[in-house]
OpenMM code with the backbone's topology and positions (N, CA, C; nanometers):
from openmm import Vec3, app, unit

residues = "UNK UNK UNK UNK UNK UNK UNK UNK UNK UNK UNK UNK UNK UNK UNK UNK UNK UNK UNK UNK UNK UNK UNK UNK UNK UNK UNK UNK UNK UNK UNK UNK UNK UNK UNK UNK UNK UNK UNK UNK UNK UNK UNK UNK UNK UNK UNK UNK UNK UNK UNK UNK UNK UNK UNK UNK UNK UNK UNK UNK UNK UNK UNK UNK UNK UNK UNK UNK UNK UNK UNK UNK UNK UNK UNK UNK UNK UNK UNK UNK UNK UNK UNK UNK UNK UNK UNK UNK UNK UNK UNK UNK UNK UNK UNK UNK UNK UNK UNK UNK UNK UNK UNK UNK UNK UNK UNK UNK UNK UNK UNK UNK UNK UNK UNK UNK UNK UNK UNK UNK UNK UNK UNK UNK UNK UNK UNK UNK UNK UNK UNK UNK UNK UNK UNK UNK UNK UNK UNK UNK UNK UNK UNK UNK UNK UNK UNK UNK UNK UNK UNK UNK UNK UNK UNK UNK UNK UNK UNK UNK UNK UNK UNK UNK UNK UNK UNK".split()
positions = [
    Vec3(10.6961, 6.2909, 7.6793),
    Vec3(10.6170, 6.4028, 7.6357),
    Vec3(10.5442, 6.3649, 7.5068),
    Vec3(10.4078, 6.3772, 7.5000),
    Vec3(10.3011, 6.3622, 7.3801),
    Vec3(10.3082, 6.4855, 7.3145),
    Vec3(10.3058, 6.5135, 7.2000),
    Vec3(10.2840, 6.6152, 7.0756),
    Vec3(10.1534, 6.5719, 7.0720),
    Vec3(10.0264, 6.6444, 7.0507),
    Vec3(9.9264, 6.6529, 7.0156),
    Vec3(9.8819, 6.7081, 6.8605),
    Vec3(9.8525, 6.6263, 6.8063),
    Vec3(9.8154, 6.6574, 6.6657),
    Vec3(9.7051, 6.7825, 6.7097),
    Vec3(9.5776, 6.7597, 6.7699),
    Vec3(9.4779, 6.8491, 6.7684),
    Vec3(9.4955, 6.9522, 6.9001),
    Vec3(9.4063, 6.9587, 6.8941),
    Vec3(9.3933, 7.1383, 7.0551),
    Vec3(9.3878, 7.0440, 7.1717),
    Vec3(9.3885, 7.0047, 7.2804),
    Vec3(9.3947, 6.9472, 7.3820),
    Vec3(9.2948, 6.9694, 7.4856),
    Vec3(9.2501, 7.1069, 7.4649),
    Vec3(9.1728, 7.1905, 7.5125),
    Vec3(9.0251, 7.2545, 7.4481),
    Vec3(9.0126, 7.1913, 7.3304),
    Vec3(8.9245, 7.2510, 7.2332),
    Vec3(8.8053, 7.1543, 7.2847),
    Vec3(8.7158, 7.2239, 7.2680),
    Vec3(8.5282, 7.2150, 7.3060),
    Vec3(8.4987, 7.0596, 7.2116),
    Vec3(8.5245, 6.9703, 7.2755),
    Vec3(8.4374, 6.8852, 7.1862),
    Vec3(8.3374, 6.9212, 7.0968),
    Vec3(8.3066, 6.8495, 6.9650),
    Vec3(8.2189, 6.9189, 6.8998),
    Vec3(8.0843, 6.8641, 6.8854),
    Vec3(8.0816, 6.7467, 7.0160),
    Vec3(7.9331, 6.7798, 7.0487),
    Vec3(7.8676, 6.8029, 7.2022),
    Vec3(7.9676, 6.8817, 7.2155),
    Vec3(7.9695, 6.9888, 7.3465),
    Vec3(7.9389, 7.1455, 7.2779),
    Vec3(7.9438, 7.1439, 7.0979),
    Vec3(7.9095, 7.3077, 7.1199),
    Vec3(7.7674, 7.3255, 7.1019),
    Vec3(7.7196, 7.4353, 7.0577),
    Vec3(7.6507, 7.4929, 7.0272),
    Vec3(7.5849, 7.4622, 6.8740),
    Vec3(7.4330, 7.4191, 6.8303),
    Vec3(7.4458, 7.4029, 6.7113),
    Vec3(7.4550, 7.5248, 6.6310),
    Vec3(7.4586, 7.6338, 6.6479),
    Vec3(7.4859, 7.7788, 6.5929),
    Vec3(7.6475, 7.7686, 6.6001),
    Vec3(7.7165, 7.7291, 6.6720),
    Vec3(7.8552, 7.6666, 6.6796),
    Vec3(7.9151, 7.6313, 6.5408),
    Vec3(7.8623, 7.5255, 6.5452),
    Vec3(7.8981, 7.4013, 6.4907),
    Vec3(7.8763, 7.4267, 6.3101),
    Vec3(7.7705, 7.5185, 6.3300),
    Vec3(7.7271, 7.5410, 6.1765),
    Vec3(7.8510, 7.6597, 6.1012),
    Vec3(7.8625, 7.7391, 6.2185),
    Vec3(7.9715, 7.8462, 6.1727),
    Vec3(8.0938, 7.7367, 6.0821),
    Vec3(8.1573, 7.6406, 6.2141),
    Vec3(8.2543, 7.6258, 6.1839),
    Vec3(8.2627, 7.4943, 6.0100),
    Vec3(8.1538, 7.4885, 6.0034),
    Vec3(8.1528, 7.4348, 5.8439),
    Vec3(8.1795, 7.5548, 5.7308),
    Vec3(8.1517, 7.6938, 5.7858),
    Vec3(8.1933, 7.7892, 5.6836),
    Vec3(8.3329, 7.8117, 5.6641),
    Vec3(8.3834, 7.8132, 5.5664),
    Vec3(8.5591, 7.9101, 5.5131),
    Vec3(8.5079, 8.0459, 5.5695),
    Vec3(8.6401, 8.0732, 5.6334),
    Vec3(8.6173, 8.2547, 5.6622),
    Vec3(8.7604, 8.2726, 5.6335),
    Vec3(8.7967, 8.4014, 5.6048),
    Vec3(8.9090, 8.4599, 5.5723),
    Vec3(9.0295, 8.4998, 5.7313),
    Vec3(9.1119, 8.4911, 5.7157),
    Vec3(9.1908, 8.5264, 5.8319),
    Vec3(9.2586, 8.6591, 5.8115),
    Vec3(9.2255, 8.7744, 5.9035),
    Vec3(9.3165, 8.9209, 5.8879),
    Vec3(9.3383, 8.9325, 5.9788),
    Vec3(9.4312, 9.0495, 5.9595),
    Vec3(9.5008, 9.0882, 6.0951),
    Vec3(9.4203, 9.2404, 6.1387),
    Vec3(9.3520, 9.2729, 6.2115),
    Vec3(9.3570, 9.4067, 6.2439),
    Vec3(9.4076, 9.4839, 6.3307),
    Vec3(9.4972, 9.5828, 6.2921),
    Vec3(9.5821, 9.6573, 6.4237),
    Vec3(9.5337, 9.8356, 6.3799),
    Vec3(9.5739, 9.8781, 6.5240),
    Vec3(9.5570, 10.0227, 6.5170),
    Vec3(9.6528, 10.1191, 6.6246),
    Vec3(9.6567, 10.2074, 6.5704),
    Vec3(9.7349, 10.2998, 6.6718),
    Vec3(9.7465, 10.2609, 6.8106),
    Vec3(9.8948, 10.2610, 6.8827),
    Vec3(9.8558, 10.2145, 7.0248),
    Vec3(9.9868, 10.1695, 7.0390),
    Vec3(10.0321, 10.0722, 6.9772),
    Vec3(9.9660, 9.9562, 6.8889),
    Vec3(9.9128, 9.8835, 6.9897),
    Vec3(9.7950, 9.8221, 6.8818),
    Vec3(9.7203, 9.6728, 6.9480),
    Vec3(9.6590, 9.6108, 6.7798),
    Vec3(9.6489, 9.4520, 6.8300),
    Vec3(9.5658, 9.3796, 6.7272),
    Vec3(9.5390, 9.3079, 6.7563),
    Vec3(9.4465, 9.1637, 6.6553),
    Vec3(9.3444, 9.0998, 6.6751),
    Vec3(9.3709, 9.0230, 6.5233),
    Vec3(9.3482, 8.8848, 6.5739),
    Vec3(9.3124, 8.8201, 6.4523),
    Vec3(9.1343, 8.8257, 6.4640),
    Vec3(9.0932, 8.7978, 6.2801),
    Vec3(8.9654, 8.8130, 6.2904),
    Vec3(8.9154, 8.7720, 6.1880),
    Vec3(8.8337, 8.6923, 6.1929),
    Vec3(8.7730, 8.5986, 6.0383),
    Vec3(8.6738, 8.6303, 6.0217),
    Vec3(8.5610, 8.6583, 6.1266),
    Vec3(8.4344, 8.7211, 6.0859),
    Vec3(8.4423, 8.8658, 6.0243),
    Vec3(8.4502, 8.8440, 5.8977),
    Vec3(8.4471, 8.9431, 5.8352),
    Vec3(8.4047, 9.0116, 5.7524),
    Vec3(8.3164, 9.0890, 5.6664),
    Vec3(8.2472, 9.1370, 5.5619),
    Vec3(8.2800, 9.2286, 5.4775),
    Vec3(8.3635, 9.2992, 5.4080),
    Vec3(8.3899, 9.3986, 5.2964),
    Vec3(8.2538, 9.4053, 5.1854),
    Vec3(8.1990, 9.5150, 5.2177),
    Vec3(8.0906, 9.5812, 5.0872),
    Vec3(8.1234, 9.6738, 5.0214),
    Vec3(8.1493, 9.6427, 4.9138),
    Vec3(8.1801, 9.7014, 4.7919),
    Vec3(8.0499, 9.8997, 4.7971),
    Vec3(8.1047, 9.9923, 4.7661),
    Vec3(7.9935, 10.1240, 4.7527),
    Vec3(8.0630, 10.2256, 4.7760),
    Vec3(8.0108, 10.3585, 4.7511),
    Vec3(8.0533, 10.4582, 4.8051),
    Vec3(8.0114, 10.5359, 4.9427),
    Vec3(8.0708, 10.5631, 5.0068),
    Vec3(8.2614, 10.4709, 5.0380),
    Vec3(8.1984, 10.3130, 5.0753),
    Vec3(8.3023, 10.2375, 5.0608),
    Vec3(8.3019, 10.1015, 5.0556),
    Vec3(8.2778, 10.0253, 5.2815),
    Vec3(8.2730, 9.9771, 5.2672),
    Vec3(8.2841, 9.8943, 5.4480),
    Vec3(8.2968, 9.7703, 5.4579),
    Vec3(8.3607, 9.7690, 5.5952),
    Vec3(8.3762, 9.6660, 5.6531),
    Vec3(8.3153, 9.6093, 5.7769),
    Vec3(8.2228, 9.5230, 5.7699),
    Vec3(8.1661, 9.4855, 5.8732),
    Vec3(8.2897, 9.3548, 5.9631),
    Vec3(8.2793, 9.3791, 6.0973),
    Vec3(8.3149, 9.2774, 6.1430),
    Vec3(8.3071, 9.2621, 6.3120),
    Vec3(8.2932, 9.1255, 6.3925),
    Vec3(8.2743, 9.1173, 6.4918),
    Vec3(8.3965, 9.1024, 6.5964),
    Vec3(8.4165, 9.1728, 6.6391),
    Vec3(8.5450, 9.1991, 6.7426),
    Vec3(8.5087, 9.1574, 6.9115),
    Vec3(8.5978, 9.1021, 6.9468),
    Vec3(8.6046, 9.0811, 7.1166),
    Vec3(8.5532, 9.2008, 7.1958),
    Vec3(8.4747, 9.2413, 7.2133),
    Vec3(8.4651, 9.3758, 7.3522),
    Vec3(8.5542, 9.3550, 7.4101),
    Vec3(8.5987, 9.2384, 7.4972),
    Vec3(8.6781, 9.3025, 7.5974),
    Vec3(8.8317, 9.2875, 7.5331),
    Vec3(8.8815, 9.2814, 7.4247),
    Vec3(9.0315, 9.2780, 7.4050),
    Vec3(9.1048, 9.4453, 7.4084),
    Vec3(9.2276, 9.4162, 7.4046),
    Vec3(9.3236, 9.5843, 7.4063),
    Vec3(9.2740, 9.6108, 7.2918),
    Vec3(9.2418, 9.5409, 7.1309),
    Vec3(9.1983, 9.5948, 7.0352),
    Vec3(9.1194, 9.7011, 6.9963),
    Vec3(8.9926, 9.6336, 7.1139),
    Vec3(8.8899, 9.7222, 7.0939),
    Vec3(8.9035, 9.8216, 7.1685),
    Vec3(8.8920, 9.8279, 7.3159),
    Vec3(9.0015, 9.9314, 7.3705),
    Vec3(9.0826, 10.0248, 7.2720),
    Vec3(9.1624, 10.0056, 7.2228),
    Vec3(9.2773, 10.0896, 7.1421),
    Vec3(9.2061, 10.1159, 7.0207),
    Vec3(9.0769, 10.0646, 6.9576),
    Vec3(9.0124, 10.1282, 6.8133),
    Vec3(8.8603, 10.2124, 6.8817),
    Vec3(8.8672, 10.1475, 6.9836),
    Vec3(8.7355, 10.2440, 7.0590),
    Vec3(8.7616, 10.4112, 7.0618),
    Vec3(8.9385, 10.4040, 7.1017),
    Vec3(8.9992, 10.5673, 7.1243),
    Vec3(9.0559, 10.6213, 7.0236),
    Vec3(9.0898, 10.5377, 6.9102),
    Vec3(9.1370, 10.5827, 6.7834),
    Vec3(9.0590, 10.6251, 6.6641),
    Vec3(8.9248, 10.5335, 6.6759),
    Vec3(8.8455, 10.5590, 6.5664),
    Vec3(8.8742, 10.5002, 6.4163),
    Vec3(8.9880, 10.4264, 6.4023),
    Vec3(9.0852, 10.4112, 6.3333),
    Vec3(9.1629, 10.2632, 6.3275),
    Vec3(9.1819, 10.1757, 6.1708),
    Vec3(9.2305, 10.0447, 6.2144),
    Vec3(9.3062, 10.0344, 6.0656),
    Vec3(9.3580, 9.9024, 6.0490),
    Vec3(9.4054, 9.8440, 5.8987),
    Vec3(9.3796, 9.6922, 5.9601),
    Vec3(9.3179, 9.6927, 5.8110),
    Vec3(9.2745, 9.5236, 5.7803),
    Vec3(9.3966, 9.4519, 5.6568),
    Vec3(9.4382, 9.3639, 5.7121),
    Vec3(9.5540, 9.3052, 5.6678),
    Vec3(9.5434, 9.1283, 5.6183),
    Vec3(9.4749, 9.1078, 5.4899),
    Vec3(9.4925, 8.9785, 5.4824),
    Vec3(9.5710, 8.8752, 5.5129),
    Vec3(9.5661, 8.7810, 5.5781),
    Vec3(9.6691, 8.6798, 5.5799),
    Vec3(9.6960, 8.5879, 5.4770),
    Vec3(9.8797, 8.5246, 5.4251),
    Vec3(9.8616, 8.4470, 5.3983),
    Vec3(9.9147, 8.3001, 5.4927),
    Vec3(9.9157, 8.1964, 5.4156),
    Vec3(10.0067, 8.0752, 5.4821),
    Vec3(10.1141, 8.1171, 5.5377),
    Vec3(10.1495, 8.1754, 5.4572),
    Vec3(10.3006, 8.1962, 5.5576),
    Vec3(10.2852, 8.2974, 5.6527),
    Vec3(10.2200, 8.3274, 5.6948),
    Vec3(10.1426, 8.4190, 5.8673),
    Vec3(10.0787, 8.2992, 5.9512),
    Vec3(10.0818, 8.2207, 5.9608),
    Vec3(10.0169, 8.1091, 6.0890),
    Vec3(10.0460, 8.2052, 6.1945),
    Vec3(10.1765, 8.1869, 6.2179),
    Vec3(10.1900, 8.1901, 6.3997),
    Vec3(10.1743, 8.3336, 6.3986),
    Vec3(10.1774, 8.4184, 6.3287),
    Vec3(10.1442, 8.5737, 6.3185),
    Vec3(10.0138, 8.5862, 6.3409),
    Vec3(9.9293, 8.4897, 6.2922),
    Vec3(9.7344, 8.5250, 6.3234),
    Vec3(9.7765, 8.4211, 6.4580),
    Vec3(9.8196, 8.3035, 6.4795),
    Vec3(9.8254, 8.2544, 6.6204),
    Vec3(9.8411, 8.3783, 6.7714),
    Vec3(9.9865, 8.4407, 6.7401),
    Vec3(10.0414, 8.5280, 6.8002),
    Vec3(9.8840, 8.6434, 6.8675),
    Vec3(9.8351, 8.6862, 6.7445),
    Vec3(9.7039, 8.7776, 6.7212),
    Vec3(9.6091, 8.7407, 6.8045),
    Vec3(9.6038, 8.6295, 6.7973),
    Vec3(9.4816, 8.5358, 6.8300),
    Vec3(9.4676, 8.5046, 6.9717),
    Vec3(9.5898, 8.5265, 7.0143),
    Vec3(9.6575, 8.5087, 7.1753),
    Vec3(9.6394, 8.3247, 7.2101),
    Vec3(9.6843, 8.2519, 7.0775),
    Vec3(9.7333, 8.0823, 7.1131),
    Vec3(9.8291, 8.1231, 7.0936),
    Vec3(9.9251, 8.1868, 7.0997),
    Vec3(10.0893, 8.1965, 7.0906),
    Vec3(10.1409, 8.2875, 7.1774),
    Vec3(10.2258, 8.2562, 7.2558),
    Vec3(10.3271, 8.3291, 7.3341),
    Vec3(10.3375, 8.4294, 7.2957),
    Vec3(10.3664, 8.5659, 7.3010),
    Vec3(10.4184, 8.6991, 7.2600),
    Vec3(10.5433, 8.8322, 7.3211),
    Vec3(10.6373, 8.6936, 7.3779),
    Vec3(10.7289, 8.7785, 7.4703),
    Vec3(10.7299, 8.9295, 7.4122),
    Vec3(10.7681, 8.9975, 7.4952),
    Vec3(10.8234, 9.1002, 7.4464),
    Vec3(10.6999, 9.2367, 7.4261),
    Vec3(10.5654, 9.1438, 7.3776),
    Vec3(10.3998, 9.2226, 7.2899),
    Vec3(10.4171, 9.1872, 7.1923),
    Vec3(10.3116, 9.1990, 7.1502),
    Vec3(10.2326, 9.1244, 6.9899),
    Vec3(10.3411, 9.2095, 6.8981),
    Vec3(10.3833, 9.3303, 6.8695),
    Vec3(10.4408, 9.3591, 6.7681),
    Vec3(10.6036, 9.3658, 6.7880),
    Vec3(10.6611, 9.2767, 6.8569),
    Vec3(10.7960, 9.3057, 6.9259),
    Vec3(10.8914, 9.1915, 6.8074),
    Vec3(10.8159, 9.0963, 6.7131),
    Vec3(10.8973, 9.0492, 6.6197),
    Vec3(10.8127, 9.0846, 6.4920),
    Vec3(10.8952, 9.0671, 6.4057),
    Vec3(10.8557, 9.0799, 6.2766),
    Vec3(10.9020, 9.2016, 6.2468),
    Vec3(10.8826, 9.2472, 6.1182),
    Vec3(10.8865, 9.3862, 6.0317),
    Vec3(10.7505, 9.4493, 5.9971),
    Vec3(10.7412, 9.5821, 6.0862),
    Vec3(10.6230, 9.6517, 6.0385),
    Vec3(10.6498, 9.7581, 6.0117),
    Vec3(10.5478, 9.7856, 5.9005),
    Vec3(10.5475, 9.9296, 5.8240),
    Vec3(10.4170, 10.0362, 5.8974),
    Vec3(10.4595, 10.1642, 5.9708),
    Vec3(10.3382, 10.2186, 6.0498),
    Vec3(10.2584, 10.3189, 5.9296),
    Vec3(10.1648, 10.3498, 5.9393),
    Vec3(10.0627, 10.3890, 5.8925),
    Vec3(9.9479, 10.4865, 5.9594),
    Vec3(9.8747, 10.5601, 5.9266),
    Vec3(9.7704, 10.6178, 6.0161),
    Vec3(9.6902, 10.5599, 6.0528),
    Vec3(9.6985, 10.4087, 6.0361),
    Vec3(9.6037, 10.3484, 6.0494),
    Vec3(9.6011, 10.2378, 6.1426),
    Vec3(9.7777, 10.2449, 6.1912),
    Vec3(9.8129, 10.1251, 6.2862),
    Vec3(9.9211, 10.0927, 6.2238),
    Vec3(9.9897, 9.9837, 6.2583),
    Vec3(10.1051, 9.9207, 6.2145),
    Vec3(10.0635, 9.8021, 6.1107),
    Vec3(10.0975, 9.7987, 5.9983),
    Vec3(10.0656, 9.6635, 5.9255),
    Vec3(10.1952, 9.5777, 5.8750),
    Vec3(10.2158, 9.4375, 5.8648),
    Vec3(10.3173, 9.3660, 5.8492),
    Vec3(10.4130, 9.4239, 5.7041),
    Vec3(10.5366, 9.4501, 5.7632),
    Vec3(10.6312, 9.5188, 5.6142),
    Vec3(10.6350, 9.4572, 5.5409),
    Vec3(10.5796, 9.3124, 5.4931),
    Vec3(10.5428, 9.2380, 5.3599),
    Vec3(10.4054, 9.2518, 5.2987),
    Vec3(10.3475, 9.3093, 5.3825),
    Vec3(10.1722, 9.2834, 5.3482),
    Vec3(10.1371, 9.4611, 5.1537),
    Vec3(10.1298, 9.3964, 5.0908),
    Vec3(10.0658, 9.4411, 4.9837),
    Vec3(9.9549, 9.4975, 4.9629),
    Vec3(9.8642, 9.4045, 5.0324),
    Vec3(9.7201, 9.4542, 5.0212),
    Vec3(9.6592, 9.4743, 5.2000),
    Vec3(9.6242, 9.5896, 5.1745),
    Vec3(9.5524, 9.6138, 5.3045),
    Vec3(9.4468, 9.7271, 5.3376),
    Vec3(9.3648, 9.7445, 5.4459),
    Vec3(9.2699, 9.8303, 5.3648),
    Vec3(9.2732, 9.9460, 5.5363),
    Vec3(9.2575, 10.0951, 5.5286),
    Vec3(9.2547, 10.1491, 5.5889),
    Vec3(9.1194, 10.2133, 5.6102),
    Vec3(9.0607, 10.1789, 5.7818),
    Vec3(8.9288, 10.1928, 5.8186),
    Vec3(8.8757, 10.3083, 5.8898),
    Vec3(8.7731, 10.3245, 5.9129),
    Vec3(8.7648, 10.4962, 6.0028),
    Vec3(8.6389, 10.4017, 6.0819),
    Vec3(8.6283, 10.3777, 6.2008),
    Vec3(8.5015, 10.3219, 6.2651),
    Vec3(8.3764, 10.3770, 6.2577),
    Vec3(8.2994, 10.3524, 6.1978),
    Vec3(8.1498, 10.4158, 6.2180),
    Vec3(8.0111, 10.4178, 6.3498),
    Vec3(8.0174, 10.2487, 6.3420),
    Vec3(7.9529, 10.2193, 6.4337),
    Vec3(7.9465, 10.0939, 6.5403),
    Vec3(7.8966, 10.0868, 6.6252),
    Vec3(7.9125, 9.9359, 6.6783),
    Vec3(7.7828, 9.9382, 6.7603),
    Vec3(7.7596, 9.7919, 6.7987),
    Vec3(7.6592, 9.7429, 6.8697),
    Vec3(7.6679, 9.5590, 6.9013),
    Vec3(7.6228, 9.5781, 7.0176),
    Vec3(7.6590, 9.3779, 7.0443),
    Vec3(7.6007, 9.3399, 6.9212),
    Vec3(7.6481, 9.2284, 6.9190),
    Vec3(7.5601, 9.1084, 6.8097),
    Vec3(7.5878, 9.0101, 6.9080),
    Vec3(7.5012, 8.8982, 6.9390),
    Vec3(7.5729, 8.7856, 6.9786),
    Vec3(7.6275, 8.7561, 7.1001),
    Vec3(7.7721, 8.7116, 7.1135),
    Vec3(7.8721, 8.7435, 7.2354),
    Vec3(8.0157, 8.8415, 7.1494),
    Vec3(7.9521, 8.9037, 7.0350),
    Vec3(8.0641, 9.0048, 7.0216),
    Vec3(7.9931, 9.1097, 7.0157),
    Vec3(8.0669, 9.2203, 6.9582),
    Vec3(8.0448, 9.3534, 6.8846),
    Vec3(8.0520, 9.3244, 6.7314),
    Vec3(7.9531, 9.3906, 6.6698),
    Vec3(7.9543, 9.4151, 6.5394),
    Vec3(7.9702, 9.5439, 6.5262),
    Vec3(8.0900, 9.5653, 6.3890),
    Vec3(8.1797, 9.6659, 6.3875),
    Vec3(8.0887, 9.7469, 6.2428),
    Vec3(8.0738, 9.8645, 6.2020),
    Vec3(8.1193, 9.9189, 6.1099),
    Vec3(8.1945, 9.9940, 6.0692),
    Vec3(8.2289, 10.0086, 5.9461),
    Vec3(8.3519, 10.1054, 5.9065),
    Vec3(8.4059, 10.1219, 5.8184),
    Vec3(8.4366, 10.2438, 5.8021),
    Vec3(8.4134, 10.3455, 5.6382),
    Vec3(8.5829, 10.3028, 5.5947),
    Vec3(8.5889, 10.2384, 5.4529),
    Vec3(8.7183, 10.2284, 5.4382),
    Vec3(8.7725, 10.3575, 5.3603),
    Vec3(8.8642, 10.3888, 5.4058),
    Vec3(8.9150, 10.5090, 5.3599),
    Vec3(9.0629, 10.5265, 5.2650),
    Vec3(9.1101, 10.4190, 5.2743),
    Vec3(9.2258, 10.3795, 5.1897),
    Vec3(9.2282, 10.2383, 5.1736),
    Vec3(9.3009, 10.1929, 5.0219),
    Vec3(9.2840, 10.0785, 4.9560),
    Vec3(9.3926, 10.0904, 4.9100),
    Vec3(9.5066, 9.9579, 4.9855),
    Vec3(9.5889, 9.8974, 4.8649),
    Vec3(9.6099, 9.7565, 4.8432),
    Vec3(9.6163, 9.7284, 4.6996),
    Vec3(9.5830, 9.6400, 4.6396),
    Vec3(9.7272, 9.5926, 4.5816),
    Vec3(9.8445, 9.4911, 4.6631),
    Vec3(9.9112, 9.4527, 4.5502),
    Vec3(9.9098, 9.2938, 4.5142),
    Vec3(10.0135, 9.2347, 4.4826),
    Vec3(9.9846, 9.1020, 4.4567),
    Vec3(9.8467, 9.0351, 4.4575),
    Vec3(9.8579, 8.8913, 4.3876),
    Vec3(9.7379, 8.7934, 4.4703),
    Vec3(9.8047, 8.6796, 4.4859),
    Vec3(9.8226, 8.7159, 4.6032),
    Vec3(9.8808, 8.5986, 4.7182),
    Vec3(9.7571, 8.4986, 4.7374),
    Vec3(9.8159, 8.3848, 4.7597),
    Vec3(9.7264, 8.2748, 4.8363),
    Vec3(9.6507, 8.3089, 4.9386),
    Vec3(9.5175, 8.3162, 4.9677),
    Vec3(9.4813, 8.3228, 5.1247),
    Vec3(9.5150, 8.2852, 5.2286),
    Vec3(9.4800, 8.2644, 5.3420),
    Vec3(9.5010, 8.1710, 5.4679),
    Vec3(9.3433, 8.2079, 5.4741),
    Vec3(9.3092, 8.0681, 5.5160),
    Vec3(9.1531, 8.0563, 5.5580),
    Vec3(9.1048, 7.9621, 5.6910),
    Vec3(8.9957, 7.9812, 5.7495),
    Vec3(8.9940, 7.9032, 5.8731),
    Vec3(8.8413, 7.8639, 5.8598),
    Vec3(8.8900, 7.6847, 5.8727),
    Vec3(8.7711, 7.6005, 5.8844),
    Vec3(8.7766, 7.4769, 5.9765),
    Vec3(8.6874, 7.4438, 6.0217),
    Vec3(8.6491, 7.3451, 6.1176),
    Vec3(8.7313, 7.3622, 6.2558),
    Vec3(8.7543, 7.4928, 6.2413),
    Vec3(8.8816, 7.4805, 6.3896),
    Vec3(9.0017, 7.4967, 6.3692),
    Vec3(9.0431, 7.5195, 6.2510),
    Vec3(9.2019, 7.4912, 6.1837),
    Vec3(9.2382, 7.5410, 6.0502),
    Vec3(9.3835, 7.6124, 6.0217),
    Vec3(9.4034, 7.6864, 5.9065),
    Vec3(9.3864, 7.5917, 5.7479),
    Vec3(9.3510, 7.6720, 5.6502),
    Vec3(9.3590, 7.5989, 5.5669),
    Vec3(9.3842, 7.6583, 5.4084),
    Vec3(9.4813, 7.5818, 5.3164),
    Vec3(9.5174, 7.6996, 5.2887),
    Vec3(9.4114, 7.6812, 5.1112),
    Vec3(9.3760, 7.7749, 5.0196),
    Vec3(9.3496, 7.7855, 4.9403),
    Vec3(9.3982, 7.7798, 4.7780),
    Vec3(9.4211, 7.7455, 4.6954),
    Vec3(9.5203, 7.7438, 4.5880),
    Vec3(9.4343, 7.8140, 4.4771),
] * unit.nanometer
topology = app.Topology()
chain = topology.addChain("A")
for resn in residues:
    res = topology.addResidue(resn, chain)
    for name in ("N", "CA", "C"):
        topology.addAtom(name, app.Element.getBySymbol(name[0]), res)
């Protein structure tokens, strides 16, 4: 049996797209978003604008249970990741097994806003505004309606295909 350092399965990278290829030279942030239901989604395309009230732009799968389950809720929490969440944004992300469903390990604290991880400090509670394709996703908006802010933890960030962590 071979261990594979890299994806086995991953798109050569000059098999993608040059709109592809350019993304994946950017750092994007890794969160978790879940909502009533429960359901979630890892998700790096992401935007927070500062205003009154403040938003979050971001591009979500159409066809996942996520969107499904925030389509009928109206309603989400955005949950930064750090390093020590890999297989938790893996899990999200659906590269990881999830016997049981996505929220059947770990410790979560529920909320009106969905379930968010019982360690997570900072997280931000959303009300959906609007959506429309972009692309091959949906672009999301949405009114944040609660803010908490604790620690400053390390990020988890995702570049070239792979986590990476920030200091």
């Amino acid at each position: 049996m071979t261990i594979h350092s890299t994806d086995p399965f991953a798109v050569p990278d000059e098999d993608k797209s040059p709109v592809r290829r350019f993304r994946g030279r950017l750092a994007a942030p890794v969160t978790l978003w879940t909502t009533p239901g429960p359901a979630g989604l890892t998700v790096s395309s992401i935007l927070v604008a500062d205003g009154d009230p403040g938003r979050v732009l971001g591009l979500i799968d159409e066809e996942s249970d996520f969107w499904d389950a925030v389509a009928e809720s109206r309603r989400f929490a955005v949950t930064p990741l750090t390093p020590a969440d890999r297989q938790l944004a893996d899990r999200f992300a659906g590269l990881m097994p999830a016997p049981g469903g996505l929220f059947a390990t770990g410790e979560w604290q529920q909320t009106a806003y969905g379930p968010i991880p019982a360690h997570a400090g900072t997280w931000l509670g959303c009300r959906l505004d609007s959506d429309r394709p972009c692309g091959w996703a949906l672009l999301t908006e949405s009114i944040i309606e609660s803010v908490q802010v604790g620690g400053a933890a390390a990020p988890l960030a995702h570049f070239r295909g792979r986590y990476a962590e920030l200091h």
